[in-house]
KEVO-429406 format. One record per atom (N, C-alpha, C): residue in three letters; y, x, z. Coordinates in steps of 0.2 Angstrom, whole numbers, plus 5000, padded with zeros to 4 digits. Layout:
BEGIN
ALAYXZ;...
END
This chain:
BEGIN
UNK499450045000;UNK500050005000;UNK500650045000;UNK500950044995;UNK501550084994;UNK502150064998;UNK502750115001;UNK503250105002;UNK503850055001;UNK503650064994;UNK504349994994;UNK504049914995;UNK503349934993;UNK503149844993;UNK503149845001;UNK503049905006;UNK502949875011;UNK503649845015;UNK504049875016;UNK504749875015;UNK505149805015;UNK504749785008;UNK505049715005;UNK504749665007;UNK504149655006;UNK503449605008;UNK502949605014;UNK503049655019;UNK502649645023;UNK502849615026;UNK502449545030;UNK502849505035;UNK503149515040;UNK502749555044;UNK503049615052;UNK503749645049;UNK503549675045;UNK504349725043;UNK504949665041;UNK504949615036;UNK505349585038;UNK505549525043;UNK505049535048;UNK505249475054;UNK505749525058;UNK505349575058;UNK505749645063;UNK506549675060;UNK506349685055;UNK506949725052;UNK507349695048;UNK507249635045;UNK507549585040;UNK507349595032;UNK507649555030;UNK507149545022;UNK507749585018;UNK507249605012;UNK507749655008;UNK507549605000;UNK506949535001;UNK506749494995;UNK507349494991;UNK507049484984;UNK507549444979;UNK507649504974;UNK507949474968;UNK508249544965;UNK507449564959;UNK507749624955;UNK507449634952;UNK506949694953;UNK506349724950;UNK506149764955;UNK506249834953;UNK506949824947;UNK507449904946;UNK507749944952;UNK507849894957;UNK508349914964;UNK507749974969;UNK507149974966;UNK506750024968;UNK506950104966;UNK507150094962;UNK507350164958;UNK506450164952;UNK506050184955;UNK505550164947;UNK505050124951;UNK504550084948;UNK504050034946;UNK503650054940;UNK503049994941;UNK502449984935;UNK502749924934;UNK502949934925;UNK503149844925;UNK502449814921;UNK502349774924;UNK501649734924;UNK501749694915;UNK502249684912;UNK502349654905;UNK502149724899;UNK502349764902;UNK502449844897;UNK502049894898;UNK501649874905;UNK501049924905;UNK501349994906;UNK501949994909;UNK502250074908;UNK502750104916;UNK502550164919;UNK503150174923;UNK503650164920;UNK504250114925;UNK504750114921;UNK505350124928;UNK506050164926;UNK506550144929;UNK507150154925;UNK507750154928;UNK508450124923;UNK508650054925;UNK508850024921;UNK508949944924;UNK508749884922;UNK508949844920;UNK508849784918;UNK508949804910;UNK509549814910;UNK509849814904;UNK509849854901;UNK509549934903;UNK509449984900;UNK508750014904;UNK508249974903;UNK507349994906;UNK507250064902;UNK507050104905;UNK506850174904;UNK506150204906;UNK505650204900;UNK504750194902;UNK504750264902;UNK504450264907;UNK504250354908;UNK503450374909;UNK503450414906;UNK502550434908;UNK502350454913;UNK501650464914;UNK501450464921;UNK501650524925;UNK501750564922;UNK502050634924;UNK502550624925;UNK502950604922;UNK503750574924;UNK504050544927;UNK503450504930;UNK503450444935;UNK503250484943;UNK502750524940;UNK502650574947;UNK503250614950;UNK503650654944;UNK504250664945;UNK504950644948;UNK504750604944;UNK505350554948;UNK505150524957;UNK504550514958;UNK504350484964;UNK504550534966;UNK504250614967;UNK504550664971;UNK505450664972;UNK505650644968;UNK506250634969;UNK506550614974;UNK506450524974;UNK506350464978;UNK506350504986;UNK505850524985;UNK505350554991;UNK505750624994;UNK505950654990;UNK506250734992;UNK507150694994;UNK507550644991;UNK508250614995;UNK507950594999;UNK507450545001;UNK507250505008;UNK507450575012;UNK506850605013;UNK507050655016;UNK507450695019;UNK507650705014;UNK508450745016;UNK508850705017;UNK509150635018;UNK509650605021;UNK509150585028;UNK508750595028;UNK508450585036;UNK508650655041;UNK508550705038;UNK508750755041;UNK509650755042;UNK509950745036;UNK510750745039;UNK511050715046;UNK510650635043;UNK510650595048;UNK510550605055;UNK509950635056;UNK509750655064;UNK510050715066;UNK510550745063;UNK510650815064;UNK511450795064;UNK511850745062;UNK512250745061;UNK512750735068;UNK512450695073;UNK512750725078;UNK513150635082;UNK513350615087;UNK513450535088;UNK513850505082;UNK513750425083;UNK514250405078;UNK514550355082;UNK514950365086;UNK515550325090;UNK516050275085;UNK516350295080;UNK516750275076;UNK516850245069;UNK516950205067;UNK517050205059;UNK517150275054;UNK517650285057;UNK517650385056;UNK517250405055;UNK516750405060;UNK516250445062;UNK515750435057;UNK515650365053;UNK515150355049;UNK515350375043;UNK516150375041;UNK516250385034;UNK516150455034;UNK516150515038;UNK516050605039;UNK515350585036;UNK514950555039;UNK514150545038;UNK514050525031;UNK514250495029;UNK514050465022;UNK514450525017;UNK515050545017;UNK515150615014;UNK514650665014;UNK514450655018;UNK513650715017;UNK512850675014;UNK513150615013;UNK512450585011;UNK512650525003;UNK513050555003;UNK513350514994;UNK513150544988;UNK512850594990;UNK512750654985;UNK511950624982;UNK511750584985;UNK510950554987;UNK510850514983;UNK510650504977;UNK510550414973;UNK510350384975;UNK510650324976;UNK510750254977;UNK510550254984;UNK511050294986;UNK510950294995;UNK511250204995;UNK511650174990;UNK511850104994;UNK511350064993;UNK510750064989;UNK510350014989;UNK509749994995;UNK509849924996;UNK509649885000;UNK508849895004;UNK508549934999;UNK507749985001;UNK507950035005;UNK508250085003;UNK508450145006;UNK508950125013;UNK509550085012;UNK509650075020;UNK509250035025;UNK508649995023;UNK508349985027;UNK507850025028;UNK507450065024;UNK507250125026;UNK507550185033;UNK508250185033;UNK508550225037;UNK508750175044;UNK508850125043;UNK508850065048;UNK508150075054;UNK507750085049;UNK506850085052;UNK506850145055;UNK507150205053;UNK507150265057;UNK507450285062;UNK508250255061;UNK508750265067;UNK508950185066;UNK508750135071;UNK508950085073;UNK509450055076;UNK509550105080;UNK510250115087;UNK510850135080;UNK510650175077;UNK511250205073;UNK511450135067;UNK511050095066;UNK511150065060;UNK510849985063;UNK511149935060;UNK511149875062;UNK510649845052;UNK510249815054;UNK509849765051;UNK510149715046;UNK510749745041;UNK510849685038;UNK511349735032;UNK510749705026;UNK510849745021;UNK511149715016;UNK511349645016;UNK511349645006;UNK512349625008;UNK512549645003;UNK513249625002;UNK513549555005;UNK513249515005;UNK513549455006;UNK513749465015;UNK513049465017;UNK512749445023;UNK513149505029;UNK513349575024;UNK513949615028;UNK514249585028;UNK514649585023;UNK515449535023;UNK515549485029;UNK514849425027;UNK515149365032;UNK515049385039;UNK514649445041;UNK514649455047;UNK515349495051;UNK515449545046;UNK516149585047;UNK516849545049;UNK516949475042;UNK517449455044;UNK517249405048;UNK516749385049;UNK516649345059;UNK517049375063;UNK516749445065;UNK517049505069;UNK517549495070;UNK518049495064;UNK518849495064;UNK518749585062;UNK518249605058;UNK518349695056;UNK518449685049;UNK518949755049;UNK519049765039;UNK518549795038;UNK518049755033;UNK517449795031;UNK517549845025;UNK517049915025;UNK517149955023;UNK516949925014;UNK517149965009;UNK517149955001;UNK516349975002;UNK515950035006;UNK515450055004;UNK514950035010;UNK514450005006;UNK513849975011;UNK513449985016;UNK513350055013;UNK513150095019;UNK513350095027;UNK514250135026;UNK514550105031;UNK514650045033;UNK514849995030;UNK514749925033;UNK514049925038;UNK513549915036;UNK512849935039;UNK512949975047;UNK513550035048;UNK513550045052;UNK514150025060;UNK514549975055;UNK515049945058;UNK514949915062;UNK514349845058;UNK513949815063;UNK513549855069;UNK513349915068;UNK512749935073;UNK513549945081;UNK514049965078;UNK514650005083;UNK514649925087;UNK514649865084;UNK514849825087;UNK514249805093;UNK513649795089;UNK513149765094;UNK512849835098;UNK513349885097;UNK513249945104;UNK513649945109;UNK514449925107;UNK514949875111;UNK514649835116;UNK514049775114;UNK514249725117;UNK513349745121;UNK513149795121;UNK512549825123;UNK511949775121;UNK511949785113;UNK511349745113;UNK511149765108;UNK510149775107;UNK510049825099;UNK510349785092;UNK510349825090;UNK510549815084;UNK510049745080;UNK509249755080;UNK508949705078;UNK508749645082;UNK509049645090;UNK509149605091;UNK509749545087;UNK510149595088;UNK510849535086;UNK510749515078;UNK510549565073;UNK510249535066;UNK509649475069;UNK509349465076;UNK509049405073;UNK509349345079;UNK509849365082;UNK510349325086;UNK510849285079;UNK511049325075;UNK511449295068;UNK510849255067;UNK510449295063;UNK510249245059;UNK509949185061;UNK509749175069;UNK509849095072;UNK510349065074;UNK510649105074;UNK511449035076;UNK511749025068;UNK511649055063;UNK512049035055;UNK511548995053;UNK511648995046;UNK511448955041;UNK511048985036;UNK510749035038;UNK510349105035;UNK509749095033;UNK509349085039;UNK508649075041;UNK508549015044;UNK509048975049;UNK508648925053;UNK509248875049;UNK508848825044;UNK509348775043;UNK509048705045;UNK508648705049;UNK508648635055;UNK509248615059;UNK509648645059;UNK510048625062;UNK510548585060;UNK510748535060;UNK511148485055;UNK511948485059;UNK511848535064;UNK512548515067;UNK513048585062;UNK512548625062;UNK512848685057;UNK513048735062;UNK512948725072;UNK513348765075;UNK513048825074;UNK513648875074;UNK513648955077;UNK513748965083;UNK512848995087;UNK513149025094;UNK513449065097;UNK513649105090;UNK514149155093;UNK515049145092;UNK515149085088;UNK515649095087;UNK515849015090;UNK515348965090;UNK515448905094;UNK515848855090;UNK515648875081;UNK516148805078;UNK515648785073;UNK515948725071;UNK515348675067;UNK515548705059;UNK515148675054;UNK515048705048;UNK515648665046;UNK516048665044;UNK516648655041;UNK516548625033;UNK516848555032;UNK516848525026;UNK516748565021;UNK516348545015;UNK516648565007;UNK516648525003;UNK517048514998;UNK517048474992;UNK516748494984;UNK516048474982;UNK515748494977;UNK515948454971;UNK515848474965;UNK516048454959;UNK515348464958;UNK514748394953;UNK514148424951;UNK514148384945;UNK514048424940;UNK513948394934;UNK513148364930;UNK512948334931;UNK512348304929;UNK511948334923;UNK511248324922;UNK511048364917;UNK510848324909;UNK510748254912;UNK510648204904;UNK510648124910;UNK510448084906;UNK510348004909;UNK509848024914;UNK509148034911;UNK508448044914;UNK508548074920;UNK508748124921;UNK508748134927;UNK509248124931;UNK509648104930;UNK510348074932;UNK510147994937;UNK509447984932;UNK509247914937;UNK508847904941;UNK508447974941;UNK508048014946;UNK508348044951;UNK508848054950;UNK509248094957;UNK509448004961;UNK509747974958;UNK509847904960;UNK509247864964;UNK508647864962;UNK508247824962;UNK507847874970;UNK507747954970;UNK507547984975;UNK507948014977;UNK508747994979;UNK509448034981;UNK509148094983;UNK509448124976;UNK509148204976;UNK509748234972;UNK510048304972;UNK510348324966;UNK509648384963;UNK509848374956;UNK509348454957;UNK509748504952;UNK509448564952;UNK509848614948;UNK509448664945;UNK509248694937;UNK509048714935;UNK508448774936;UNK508548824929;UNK508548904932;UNK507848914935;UNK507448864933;UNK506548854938;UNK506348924937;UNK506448974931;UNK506049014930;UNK506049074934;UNK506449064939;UNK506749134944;UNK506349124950;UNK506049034952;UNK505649014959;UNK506348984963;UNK506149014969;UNK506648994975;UNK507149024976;UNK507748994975;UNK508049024979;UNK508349064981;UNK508049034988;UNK508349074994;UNK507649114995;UNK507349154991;UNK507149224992;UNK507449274990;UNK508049264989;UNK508449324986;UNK508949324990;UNK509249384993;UNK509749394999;UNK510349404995;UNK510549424992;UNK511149394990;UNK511349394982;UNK511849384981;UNK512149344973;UNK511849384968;UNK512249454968;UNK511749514967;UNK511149504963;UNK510749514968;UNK510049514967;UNK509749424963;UNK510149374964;UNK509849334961;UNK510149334955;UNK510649384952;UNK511149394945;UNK510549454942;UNK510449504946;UNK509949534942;UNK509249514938;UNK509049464945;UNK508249434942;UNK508549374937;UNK509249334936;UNK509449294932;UNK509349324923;UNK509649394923;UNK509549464919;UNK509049454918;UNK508449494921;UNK507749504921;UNK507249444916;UNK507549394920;UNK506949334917;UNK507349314910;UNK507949304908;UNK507949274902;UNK508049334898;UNK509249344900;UNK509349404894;UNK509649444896;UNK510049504892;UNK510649514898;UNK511049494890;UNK511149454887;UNK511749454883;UNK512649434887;UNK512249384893;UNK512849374898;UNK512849414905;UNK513349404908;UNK513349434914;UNK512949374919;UNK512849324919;UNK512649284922;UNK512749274929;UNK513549274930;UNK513949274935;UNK513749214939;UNK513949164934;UNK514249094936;UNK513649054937;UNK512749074933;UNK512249054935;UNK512049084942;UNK512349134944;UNK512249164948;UNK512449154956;UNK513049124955;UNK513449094959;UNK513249014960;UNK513148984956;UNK512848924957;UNK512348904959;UNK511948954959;UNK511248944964;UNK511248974969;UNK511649034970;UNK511749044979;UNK512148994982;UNK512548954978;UNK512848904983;UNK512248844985;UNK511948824980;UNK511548774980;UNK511148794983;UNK510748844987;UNK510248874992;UNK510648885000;UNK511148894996;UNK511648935004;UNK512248915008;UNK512548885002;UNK513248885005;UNK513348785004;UNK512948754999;UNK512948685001;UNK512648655008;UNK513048635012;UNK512948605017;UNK512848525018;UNK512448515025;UNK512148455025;UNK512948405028;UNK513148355026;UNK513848325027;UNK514248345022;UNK514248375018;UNK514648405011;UNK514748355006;UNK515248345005;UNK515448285000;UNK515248294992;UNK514748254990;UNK514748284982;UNK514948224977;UNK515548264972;UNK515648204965;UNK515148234960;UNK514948204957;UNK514548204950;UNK514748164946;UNK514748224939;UNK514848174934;UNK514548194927;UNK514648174921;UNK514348184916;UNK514948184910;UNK515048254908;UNK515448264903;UNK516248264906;UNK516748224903;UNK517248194906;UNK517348164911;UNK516748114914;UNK516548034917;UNK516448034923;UNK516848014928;UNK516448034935;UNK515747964935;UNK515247984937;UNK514747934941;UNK514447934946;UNK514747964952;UNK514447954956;UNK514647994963;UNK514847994969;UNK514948024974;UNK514448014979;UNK514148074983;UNK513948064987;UNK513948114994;UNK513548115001;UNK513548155006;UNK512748195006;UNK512848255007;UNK512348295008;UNK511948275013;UNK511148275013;UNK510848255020;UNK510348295021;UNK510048335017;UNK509748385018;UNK509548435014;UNK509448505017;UNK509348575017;UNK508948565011;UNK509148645008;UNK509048675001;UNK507948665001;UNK507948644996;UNK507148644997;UNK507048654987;UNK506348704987;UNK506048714982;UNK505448694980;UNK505048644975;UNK504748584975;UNK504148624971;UNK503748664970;UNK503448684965;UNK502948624963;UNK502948594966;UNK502448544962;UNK502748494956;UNK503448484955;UNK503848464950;UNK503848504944;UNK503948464940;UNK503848474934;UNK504348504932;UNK504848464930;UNK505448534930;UNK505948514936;UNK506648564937;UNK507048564941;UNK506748564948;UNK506448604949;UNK506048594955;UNK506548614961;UNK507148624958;UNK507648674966;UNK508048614967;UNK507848584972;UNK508248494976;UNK508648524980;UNK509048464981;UNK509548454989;UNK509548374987;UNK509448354996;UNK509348284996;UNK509948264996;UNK510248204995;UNK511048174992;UNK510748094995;UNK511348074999;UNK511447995000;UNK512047984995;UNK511947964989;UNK512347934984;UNK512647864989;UNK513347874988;UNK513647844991;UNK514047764985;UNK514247784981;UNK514547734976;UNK514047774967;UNK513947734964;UNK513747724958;UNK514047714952;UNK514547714948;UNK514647694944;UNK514947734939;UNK515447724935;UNK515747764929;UNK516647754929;UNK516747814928;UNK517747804933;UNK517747874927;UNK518547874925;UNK518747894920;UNK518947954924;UNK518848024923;UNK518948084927;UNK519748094927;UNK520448124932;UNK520748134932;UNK520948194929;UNK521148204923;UNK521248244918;UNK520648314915;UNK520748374914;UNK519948404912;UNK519848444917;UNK519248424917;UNK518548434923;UNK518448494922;UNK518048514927;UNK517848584927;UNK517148584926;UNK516948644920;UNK516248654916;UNK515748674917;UNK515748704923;UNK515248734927;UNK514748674929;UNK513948664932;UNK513748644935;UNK513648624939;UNK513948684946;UNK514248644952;UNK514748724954;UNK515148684956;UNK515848694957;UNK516048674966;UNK516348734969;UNK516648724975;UNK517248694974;UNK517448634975;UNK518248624973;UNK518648634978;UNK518248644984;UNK518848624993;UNK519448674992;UNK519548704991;UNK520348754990;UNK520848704984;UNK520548654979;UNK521048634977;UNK521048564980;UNK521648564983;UNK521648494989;UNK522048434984;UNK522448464981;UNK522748414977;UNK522348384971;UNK521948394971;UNK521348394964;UNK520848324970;UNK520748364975;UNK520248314978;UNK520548254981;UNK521148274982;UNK521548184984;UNK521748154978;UNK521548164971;UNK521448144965;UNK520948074967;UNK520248134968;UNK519748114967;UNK519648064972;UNK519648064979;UNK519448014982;UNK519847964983;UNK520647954977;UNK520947884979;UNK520347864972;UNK520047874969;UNK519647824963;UNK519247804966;UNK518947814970;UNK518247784975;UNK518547744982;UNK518047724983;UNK518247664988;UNK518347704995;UNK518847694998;UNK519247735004;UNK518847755011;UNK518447695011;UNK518347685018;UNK517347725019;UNK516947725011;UNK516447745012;UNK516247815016;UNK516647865016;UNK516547895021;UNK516547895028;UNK516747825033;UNK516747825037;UNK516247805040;UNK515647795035;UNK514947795038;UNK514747855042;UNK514947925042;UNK514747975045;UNK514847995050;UNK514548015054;UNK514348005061;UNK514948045063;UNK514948115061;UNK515248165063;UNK515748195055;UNK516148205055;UNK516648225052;UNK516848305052;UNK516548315048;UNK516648405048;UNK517548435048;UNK517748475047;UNK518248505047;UNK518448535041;UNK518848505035;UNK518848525030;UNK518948615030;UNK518448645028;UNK518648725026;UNK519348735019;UNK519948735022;UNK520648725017;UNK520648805018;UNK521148825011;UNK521048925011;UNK521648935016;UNK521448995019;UNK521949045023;UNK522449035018;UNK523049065022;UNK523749075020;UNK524249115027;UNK524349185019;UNK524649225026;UNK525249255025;UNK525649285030;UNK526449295025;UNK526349345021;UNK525949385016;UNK525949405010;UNK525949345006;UNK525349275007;UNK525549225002;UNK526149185000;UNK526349185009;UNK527249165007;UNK527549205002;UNK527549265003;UNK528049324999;UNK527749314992;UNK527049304992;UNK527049314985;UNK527549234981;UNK527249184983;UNK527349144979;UNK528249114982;UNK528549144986;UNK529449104986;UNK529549164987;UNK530149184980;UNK530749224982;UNK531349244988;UNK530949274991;UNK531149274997;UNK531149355001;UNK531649395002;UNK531249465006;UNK531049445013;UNK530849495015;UNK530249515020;UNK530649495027;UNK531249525028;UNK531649505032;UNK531949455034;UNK531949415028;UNK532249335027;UNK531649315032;UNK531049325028;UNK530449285029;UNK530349285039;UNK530449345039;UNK530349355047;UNK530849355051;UNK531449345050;UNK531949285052;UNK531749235053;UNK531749195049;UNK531449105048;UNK530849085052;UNK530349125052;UNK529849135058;UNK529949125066;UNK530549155066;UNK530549195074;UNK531249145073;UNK531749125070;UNK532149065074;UNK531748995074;UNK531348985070;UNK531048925070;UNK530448895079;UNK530148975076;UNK529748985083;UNK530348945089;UNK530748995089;UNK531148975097;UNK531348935095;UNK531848895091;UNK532348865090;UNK531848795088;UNK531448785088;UNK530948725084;UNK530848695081;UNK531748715076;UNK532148675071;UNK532348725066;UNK532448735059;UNK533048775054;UNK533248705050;UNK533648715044;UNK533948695042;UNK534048705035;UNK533548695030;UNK533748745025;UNK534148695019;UNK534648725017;UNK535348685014;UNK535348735005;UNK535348705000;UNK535448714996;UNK535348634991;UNK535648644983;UNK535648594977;UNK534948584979;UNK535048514975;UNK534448484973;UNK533748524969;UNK533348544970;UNK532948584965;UNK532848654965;UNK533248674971;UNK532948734971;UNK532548764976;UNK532148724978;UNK531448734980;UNK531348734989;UNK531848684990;UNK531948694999;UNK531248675000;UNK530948624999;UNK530248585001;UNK529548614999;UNK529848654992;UNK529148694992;UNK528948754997;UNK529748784998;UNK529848845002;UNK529648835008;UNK529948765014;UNK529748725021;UNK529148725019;UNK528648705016;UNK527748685015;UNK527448765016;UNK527748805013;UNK527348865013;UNK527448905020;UNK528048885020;UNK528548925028;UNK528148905034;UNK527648835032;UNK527448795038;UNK526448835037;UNK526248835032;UNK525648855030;UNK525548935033;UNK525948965031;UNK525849045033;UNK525949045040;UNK526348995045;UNK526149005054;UNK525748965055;UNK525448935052;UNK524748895053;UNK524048935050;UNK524048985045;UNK523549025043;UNK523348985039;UNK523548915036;UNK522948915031;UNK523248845027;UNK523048835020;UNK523348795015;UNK523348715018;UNK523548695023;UNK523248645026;UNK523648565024;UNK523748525021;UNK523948485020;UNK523848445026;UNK523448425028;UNK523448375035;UNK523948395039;UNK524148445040;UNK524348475048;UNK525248495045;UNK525448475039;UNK526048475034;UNK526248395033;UNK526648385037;UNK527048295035;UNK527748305030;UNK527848255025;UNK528448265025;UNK528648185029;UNK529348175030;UNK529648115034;UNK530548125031;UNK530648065028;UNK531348075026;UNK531647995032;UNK531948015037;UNK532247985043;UNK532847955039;UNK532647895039;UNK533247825038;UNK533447795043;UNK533947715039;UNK534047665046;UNK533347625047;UNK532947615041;UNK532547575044;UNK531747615048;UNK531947675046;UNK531347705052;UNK531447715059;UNK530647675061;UNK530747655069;UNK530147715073;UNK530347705080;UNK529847735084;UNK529147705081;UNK528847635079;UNK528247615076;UNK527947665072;UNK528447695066;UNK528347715061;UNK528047795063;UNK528647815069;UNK528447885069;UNK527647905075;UNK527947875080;UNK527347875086;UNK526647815083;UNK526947775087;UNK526247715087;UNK526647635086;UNK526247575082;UNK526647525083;UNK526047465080;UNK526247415079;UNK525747345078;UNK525947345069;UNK525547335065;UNK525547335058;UNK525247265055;UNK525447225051;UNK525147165049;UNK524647185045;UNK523747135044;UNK523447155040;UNK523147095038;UNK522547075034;UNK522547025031;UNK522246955038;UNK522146975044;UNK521946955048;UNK522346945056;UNK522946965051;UNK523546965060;UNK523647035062;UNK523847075067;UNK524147115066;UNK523747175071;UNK523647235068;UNK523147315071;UNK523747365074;UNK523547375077;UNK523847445081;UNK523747505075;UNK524247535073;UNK524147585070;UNK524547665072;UNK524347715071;UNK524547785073;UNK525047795068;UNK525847845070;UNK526147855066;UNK526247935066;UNK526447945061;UNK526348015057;UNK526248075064;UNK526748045069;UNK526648135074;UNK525848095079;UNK525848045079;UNK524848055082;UNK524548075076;UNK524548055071;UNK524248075068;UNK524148145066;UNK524848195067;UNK524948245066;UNK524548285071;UNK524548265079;UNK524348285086;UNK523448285083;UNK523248235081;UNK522448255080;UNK522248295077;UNK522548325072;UNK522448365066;UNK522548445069;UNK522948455075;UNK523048505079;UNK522548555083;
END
């Protein structure tokens, strides 16, 4: 049993160490490709068959850099610091494909304490900015950033990789409340755009609220750790004439990032037909004939509604950052069907920071942090200029960048007249078709959203 396959497929090493699955099996540096009958390495897109001499040579390779970044490493001395790792990895960049996902779990399995369990690019990222750390360009380092932290808080390293991966959304997706126990918040809203594939299945997803989404000939999934490696095996199995980004992206969402209470519209061509709520976790159906990769869907309204201007081409699409797009969307559906759900997620709306102030209003830096710091104390400004040159757009952003994030709920506008009452602004009684409700006015409403 050879090194790499144990690495990737033995079920001990990844219960212990975590899964390096997925991907194509170029990320080894060489292989026997079982189609060609021949040692091969290179890549997808440029496969390079080599003879068995050649392949012998090349293993010794493999085998003489293992080695020798194992010895740098043990000799190198503590790693206290981010510093500390990037001196390290200057002595170990010289190493081919020290970044790959094989190789640093290989050195993870040698020095544990030194290196933290969590290889593939996504899976750093999201753990880093959890942290609140700038994570490093280079993955290796990242790998060690995590280790600094869970030495910080005195905990091994493969504990806390398997501490994540039960409080996220990684591995344990039974959990429908979405919590993370380290961080203590719920899975936050999204808004998907799903485009349908013909009628036929279109009335199958209807009939067993199902959505489903192509690309059967890759299997499941969620056996591939991140975008990456399912862009590469997307490569591998058809062509590489594309970069096969956007396939690639839509099935890491639809394994990973759609969640259970996630709004989805579908539609067909221009045409909306259909909106519905996510209700259950990414599943892989081999015994269907095709589109065997489902997410269960409670379609919630049925029918045919004329799209608000041109649609997005894509398969399935995250719309949640365009808010003005989705408050399109949901005045054509009926108002109230969401309020079947039990719990109400938190829509995920994008960060906003005073670079995006500065980017998008002409404005300097010192203006910007003026306005900041009199508003703070003062709890009022005043900004006075003609019609049209952009006071409201300016207030809306000026209000988004001390709140962190593109938030429309937690942004009022209110133009104070004669006829506006304390009803209108706090609370007051409102006529409806059945005599008269209590309703909340803009600042409770504003108070919740806080």
């Amino acid at each position: 049993m050879n090194l790499c396959y144990v690495l990737e497929m033995d079920k001990d090493m990844r219960e212990i160490f975590g899964s390096i699955a997925g991907g194509a099996a170029y990320k080894f540096g060489l292989f026997f490709h079982k189609k060609t009958q021949s040692w091969t390495c290179g890549s997808p897109a440029k496969p390079v068959k080599l003879t068995e001499n050649e392949a012998i040579q090349k293993a010794e390779e493999i085998r003489n850099d293992l080695v020798a970044g194992a010895e740098i490493i043990s000799s190198f001395g503590p790693l206290n610091s981010t510093a500390d790792y990037e001196q390290l990895y200057k002595q170990l960049e010289h190493i081919s494909g020290i970044n790959t996902v094989w190789r640093m779990k290989y050195y993870q399995m040698l020095f544990p304490i030194l290196f933290a369990p969590f290889y593939g690019q996504d899976i750093q990222l999201d753990v880093l900015h959890f942290l609140n750390q700038t994570p490093s360009e280079i993955p290796f380092i990242r790998m060690g950033q995590i280790a600094l932290f869970s030495k910080k808080c005195n905990i091994p390293g493969i504990v806390f990789g398997h501490i994540w991966g039960r409080s996220t959304n990684h591995n344990n997706k039974s959990n429908d409340s979405e919590t993370n126990t380290l961080s203590d918040k719920k899975h936050k809203l999204h808004y998907w755009m799903y485009t349908v594939f013909d009628d036929t299945s279109w009335m199958e997803c209807q009939q067993k609220e199902i959505m489903v989404l192509g690309m059967d000939d890759i299997g499941d999934y969620s056996q591939y750790d991140s975008k990456e490696s399912l862009r590469q095996e997307l490569i591998s199995t058809y062509d590489n004439s594309t970069s096969r980004k956007n396939q690639a992206l839509m099935a890491w969402n639809f394994a990973n990032k759609l969640a259970i209470n996630d709004v989805v519209f579908a539609k067909r061509s221009n045409t909306l037909v259909g909106k519905g709520i996510v209700t259950g976790d990414y599943i892989f159906d081999d015994s269907r004939q095709e589109y065997k990769n489902i997410r269960t869907v409670k379609w919630l309204q049925i029918s045919e509604w004329e799209h608000p201007g041109k649609s997005v081409a894509k398969r399935l699409t995250d719309i949640t950052p365009y808010t003005d797009y989705i408050e399109k969307l949901i005045t054509i559906f009926t108002p109230d069907e969401l309020d079947d759900v039990d719990t109400q997620p938190e829509v995920d709306y994008p960060e906003y920071s005073s670079a995006d102030f500065l980017s998008d209003v002409y404005m300097s830096e010192q203006d910007y942090e003026t306005l900041v710091n009199v508003l703070k104390m003062k709890k009022n400004i005043i900004l006075q200029g003609a019609p049209g040159v952009g006071k409201t757009f300016t207030a809306k952003r000026l209000a988004y960048s001390i709140i962190g994030a593109k938030n429309p709920d937690r942004v009022q506008m209110i133009q104070f007249h004669q006829s506006y009452s304390y009803e209108d602004f706090i609370e007051g009684y409102r006529p409806t078709e059945n005599g008269f409700t209590i309703k909340k006015g803009v600042f409770l409403q504003i108070l919740q959203t806080c």
